[in-house]
Each structure stands twice: as structure tokens, then as C-alpha cells.
C-alpha positions as CSV (number, residue, x, y, z in Angstrom):
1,X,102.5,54.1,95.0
2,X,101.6,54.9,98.6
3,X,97.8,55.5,99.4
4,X,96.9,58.7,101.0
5,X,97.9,59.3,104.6
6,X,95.0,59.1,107.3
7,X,96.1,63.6,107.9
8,X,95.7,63.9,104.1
9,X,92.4,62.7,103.9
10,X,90.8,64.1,107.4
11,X,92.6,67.7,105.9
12,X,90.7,67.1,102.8
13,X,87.2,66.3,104.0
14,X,87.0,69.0,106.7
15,X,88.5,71.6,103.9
16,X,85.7,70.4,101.6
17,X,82.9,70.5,104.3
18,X,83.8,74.3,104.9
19,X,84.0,74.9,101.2
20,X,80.3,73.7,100.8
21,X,79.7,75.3,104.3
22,X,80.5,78.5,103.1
23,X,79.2,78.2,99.7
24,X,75.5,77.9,101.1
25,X,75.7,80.7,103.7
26,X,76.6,82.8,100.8
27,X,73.4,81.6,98.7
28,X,71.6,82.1,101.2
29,X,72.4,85.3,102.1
30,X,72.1,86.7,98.5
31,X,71.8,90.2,97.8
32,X,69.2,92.8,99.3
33,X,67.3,94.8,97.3
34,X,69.8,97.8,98.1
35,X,73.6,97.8,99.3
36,X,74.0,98.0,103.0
37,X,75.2,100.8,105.1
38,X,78.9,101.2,104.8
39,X,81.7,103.0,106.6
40,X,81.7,106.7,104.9
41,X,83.4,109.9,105.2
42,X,80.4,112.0,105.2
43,X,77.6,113.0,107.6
44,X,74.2,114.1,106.3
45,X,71.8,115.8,108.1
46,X,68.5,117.1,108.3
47,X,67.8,120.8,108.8
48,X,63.6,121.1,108.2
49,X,60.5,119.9,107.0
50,X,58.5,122.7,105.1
51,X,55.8,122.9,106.2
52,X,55.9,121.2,109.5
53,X,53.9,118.5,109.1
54,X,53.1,115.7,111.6
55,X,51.9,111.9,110.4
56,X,55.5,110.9,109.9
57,X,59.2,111.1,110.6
58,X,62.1,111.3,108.7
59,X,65.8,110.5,109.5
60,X,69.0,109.6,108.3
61,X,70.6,106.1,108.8
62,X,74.1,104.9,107.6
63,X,76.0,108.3,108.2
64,X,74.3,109.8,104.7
65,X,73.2,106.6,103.1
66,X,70.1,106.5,103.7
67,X,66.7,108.3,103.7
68,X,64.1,107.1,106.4
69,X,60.7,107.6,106.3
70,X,58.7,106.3,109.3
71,X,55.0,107.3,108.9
72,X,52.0,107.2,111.1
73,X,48.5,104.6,110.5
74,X,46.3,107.2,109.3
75,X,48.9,109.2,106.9
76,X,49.8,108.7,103.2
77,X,53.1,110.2,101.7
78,X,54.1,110.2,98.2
79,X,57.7,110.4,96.7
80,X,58.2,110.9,93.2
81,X,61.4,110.1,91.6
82,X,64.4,112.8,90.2
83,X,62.2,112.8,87.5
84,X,58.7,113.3,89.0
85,X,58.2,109.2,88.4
86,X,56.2,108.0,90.8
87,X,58.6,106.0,93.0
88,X,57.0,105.2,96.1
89,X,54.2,105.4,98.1
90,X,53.0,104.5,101.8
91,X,49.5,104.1,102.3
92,X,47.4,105.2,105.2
93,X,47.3,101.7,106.8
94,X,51.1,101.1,106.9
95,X,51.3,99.4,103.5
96,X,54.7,100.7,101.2
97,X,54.6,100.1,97.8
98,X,57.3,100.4,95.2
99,X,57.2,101.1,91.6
100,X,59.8,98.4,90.0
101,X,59.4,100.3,86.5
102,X,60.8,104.2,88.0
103,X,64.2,104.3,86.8
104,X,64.6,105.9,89.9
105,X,63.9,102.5,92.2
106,X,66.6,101.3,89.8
107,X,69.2,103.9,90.5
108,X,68.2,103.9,94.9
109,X,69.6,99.8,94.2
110,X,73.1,101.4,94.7
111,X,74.5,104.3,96.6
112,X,76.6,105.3,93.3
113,X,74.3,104.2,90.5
114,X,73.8,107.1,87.9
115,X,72.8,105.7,85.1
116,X,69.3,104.3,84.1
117,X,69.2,104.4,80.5
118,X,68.3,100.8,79.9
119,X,64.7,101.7,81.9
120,X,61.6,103.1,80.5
121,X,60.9,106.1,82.4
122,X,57.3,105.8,80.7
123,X,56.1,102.0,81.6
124,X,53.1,101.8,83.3
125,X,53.8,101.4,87.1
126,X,54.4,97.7,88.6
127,X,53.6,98.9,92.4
128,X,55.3,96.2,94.4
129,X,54.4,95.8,98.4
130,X,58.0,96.1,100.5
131,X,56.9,96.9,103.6
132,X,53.8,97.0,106.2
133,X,54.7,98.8,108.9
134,X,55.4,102.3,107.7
135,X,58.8,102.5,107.6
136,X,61.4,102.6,104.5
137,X,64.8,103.5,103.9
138,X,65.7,104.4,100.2
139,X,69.4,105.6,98.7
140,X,68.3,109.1,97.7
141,X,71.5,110.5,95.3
142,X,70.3,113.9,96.6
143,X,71.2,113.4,100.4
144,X,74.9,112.3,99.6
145,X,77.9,113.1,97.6
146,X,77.8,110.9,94.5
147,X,81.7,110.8,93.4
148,X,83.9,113.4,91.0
149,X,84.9,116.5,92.6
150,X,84.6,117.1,96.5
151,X,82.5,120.5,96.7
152,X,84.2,123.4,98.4
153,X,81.2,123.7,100.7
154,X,81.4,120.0,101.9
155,X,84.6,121.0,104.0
156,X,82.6,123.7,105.4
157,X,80.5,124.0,108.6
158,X,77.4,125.1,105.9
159,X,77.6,121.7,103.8
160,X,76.1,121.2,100.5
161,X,72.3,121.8,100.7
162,X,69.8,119.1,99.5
163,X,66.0,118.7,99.0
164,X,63.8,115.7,98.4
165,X,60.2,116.7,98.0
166,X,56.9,114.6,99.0
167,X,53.2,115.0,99.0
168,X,52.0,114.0,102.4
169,X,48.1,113.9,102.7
170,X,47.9,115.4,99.7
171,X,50.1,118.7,100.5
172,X,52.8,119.2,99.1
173,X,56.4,119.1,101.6
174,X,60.0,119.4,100.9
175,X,63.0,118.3,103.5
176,X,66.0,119.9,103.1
177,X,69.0,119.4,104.5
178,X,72.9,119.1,104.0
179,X,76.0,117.0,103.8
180,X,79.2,117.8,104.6
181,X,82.7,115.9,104.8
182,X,84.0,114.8,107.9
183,X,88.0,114.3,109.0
184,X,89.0,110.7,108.8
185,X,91.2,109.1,111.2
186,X,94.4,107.5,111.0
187,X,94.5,103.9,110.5
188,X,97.7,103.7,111.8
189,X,97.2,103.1,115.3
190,X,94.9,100.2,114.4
191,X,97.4,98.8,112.1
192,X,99.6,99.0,115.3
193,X,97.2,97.5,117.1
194,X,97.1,94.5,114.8
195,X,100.7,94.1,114.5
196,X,101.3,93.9,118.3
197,X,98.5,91.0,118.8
198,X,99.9,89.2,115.6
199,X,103.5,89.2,117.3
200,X,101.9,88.3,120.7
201,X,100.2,85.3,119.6
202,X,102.7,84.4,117.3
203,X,105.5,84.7,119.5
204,X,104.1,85.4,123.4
205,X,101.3,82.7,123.5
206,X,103.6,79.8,122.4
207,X,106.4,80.4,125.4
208,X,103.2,80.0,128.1
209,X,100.6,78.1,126.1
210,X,101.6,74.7,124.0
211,X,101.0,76.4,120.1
212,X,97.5,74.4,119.0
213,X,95.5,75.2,122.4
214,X,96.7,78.9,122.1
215,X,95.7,79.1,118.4
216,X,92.1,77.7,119.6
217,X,91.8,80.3,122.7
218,X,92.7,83.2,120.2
219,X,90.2,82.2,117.6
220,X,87.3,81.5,120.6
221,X,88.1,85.0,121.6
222,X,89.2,87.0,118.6
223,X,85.8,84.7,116.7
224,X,83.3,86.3,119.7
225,X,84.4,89.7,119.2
226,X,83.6,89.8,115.6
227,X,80.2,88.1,116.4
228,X,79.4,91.1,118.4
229,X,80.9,93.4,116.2
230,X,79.2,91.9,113.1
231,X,75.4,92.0,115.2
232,X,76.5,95.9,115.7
233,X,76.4,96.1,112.2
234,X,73.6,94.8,111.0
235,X,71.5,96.3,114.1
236,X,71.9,99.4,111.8
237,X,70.9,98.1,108.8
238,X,67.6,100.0,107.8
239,X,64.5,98.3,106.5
240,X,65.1,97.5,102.5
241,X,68.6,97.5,102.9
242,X,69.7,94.4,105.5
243,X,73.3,93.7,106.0
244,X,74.8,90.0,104.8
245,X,74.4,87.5,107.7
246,X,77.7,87.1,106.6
247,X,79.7,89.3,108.7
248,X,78.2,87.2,111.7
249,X,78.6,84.0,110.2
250,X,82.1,84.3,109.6
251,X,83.3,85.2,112.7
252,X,80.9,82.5,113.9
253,X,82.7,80.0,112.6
254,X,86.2,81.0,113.9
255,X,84.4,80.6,117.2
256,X,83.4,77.0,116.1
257,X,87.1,75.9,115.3
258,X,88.1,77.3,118.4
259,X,86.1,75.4,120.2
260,X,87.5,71.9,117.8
261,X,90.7,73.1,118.1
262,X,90.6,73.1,122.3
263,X,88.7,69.8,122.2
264,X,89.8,67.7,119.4
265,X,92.2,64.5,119.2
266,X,93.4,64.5,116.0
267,X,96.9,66.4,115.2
268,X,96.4,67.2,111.6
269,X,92.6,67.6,112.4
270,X,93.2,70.4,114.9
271,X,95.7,72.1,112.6
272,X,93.8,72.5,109.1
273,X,90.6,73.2,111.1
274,X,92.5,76.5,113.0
275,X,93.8,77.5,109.8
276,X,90.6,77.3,108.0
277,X,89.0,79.5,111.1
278,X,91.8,82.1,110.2
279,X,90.6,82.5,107.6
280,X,86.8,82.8,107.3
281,X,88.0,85.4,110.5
282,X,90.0,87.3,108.2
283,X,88.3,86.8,105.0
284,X,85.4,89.0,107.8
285,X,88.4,91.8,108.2
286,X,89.2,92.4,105.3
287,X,85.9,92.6,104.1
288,X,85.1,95.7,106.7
289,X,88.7,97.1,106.5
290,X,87.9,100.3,105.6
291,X,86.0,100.8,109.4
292,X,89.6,101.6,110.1
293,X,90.2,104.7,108.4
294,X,86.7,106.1,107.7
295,X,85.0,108.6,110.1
296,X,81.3,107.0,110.5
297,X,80.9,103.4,110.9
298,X,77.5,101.5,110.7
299,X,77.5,99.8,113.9
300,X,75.6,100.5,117.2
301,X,78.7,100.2,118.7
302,X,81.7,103.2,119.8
303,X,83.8,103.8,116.4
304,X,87.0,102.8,118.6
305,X,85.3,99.2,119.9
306,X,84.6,98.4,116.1
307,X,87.6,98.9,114.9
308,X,89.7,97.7,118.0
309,X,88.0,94.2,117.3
310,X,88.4,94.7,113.8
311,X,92.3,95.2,114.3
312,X,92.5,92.2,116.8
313,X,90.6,89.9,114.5
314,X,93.7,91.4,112.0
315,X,96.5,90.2,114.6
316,X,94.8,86.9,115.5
317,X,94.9,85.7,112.0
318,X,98.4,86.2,111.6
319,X,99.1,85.3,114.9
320,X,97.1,81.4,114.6
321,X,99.1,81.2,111.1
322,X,102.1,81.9,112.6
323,X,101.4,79.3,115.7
324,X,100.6,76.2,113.3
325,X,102.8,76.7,111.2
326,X,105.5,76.5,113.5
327,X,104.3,74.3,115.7
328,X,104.5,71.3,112.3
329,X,101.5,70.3,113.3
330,X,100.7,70.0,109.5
331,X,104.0,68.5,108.7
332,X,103.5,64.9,107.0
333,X,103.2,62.1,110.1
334,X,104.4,58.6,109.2
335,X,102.7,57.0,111.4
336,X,99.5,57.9,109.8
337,X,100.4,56.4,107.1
338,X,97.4,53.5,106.3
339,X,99.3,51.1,104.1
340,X,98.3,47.7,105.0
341,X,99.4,44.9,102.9
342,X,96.5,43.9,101.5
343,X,95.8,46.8,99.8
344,X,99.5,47.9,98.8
345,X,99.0,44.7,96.8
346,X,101.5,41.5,96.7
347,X,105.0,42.3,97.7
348,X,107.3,42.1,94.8
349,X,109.5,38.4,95.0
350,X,113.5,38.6,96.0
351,X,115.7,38.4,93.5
352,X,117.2,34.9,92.9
């Protein structure tokens, strides 16, 4: 039986080496202590503090995910939970504390958690330091619609009304505001988008362009773009809730095997390693493909930038499959074939 080609086993190794690569970046990214902003369809506001009190500042972050309380050296503010639990607490030098047994720290770990049945709204409090500076973000269910039934008043310029009451230097305060749903876009023209890149690479690049260099110049470029879209995206991330360094990393690593793609020797090499940027590049798209059909996106960037690189990064994928497949740079080479006779073994004697 033949031994394994010389492609076979450099396919293998650098498939195995990403495998491991990506296996840690996921470790380490692990979970934060709340999900992330995400693309949404509703915009929650704030309408007043009652009384006006100054010491602190409160905002919205992530469209209506998020609840952010940014108080002054000097000022304390308590929140109790749905349940008048004491949730959290920021001190007067900055310090935030969190109690770990309110069932409603357990519920703000998701934006659609509802039930907490399985905590003891009773357990003494296990205060647990999550910030130093003053400033905390939190999911509060009050501030954003929580699934079921869309409310009439949600399509309506008046919204649904919320309040989340405090004590701030010992007085008591209540913000209210209200959230209403906004009019998503189309994905279509983005879809478009994708599908005209995908045809272009796949079709366009390979008349000017030999097919493995093009697939390396698309992933360099299509690879940056995500990199910038990705630090966007986690610029927005508020404190206690940090997007996965995962929707940089992938991206980052398209750039990579560009870059091996443009300047490696190796036939087989060059093929399997564009192939395997495809897809950590869209294994990042799909990921964030609802950016194309929801109306707020959490990104620094203009809503049509996001999702134009999101749509390219689409294309390009399909585009690089397209170009290596055709080009047979994976097809079985003979010549690499690393069959020397003294390991094939003695060669079996002619017949009489």
C-alpha cells in the first residue's frame, strides 16, 4: 500500500494546527459574565430622572440592552432587584459590588432569562467587587421587550414605558423611560451585495489574476475589513458585558492565510491553508448575520459600513471556494508522492 503523499500530510498538519488554533482562542475567550450587545429591533430610551439628581449618569448602550450607570467619587447608588433584593451597589469611592445570591444578578446574565426559581431569593448576600471605576452596565428586563406578544404601543411614537428605581445618597430616584420597535431593513440588497462579490472573485478575478494569488488578495482584504468591523463591535461593548475576541480573531486569521497564500511555495500548502481562512472568515459572518436585517447594530461604525463588510466577507468566502476548487490546486499530485524503495519494502521477485 502506498504511503501518504507529501500534499496529504502538509494538508493534515496545517488543518490540525488551526483546529488546536482555534480551539484555544475559544477557551480563552470564555463567556462574560453577561451576553454581549447584539443587533436588535428595538430602541430604548431615556425620558427622566425623578428627582434630578446629579452624582451620576445613566445611559443606554446596545440599542436597549443595556442599562449604564456611570457615577461620580463621592456618590453611592443603590439598586435593588424586581424583587426589592439587593442587587447592586456602587460605593462612594468608585468601588461596584454585586450580590451573586439576588436572583435578579442571575436573571441580568441573559437578556431573555425569566426564570430564577432554582435561587434563593433569601440567602444572605455574597457582595462580589466587578468594577472600580464607577461604571456598570446590567440587562435590566424592564428597559426592553422580553419576547411573546409585540405591545401595540411599541409600534407607536409613545413606546412602552419603563422604570427602574434606585436610592442615590440615600434618596430615593426612579428613571423612566421607554422602548419602542423600530423598522428593519431589507437584507436583500446585502445578500445582493454578497452574491455579486462571490461571482466576481469566482469568476472575474481568475481571467486577470492566476486563481491562488487572487484567493490570497481577497482574503487579505475581505480578512481586514472584518478586523475593523469586529474592533467596532466590541468598542461598544459595555463594562460587565465584553464581546468575544472572537469576532476579531477570526477575521484575523483570514488575514494571516492571505498573507501564506501570496507568499508560500507549496501547491497543496497554499490551497488548504486559503480554504481554511474561508472559513474561520465565514464561520465570523455567519455568526453576525443578523447585522443584515436588524435595525440597530452594536458597532461604532455606520449600520451600512457593518453590514457592507459583513456582506463582502459573505461573497469572498464563496468566491475563494470557488477559485481553489477550480483551480485543482487540491487535486492529488503524483509527483509528491514520497515512495522511496526502502520504505515501500523489497520489490516482489518476477515470475519464473
Amino acid at each position: 500500500m502506498s504511503l501518504p503523499s507529501r500534499s496529504a500530510r502538509i494538508a493534515r498538519r496545517v488543518l490540525v494546527a488551526l483546529a488546536v488554533v482555534l480551539g484555544l482562542v475559544a477557551g480563552l475567550a470564555g463567556p462574560a459574565s453577561a451576553d454581549p450587545p447584539g443587533p436588535t429591533d428595538y430602541r430604548s430610551q431615556i425620558d427622566d430622572i425623578v428627582p434630578n439628581t446629579d452624582g451620576f449618569r445613566a445611559s443606554i448602550v446596545g440599542g436597549d440592552g443595556f442599562l449604564l450607570l456611570e457615577v461620580a467619587d463621592g456618590t453611592t447608588v443603590e439598586v435593588p432587584g424586581y424583587d426589592g433584593d439587593p442587587y447592586l451597589r456602587f460605593r462612594d469611592d468608585g468601588t461596584v459590588e454585586e450580590n451573586q445570591s439576588s436572583p435578579t444578578a442571575f436573571l441580568n446574565q441573559s437578556r431573555t432569562r425569566t426564570d430564577a426559581s432554582g435561587v434563593n431569593a433569601g440567602a444572605e448576600p455574597r457582595w462580589k467587587v466587578v468594577a472600580t471605576d464607577g461604571r456598570w452596565a446590567w440587562h435590566d428586563h424592564r428597559i426592553h421587550f422580553m419576547g411573546g406578544e409585540v405591545a401595540e404601543a411599541a409600534r407607536t411614537d409613545q413606546g412602552v414605558g419603563w422604570e427602574v428605581p434606585m436610592v442615590v445618597d440615600g434618596e430615593e430616584v426612579v428613571i423612566t423611560g421607554d422602548y419602542r420597535l423600530i423598522d428593519a431593513p431589507s437584507p436583500l440588497p446585502w445578500f445582493a451585495l454578497a452574491l455579486v462579490v462571490a461571482v466576481a472573485v469566482g469568476l472575474g478575478m481568475s481571467r486577470l489574476v492566476p486563481a491562488v494569488p487572487a484567493a490570497g488578495v481577497v482574503l487579505l482584504f475581505a480578512g481586514i475589513g472584518g478586523v475593523v468591523a469586529g474592533a467596532a463591535q466590541r468598542s461598544e461593548s459595555p463594562p460587565g458585558a465584553s464581546t468575544s475576541t472572537l469576532v476579531v480573531i477570526l477575521p484575523a486569521i483570514a488575514v494571516i492565510a492571505g498573507v501564506v497564500v501570496l507568499i508560500g511555495r507549496s501547491r497543496v500548502l497554499r490551497g488548504v491553508v486559503a480554504l481554511a481562512g474561508a472559513a474561520a472568515l465565514g464561520g465570523w459572518a455567519l455568526v453576525r448575520i443578523q447585522v443584515l436585517w436588524k435595525a440597530l447594530l452594536p458597532t461604532s461604525l455606520p449600520a451600512s459600513v457593518d453590514r457592507s463588510m459583513t456582506a463582502v466577507a459573505l461573497g469572498a468566502v464563496i468566491g475563494v471556494a470557488a477559485l481553489i476548487i477550480r483551480s485543482g490546486t487540491l487535486a492529488p499530485d503524483l509527483s509528491d508522492l514520497d515512495e522511496p524503495a526502502s520504505e515501500a519494502g523489497p520489490a516482489a521477485s518476477a515470475p519464473a
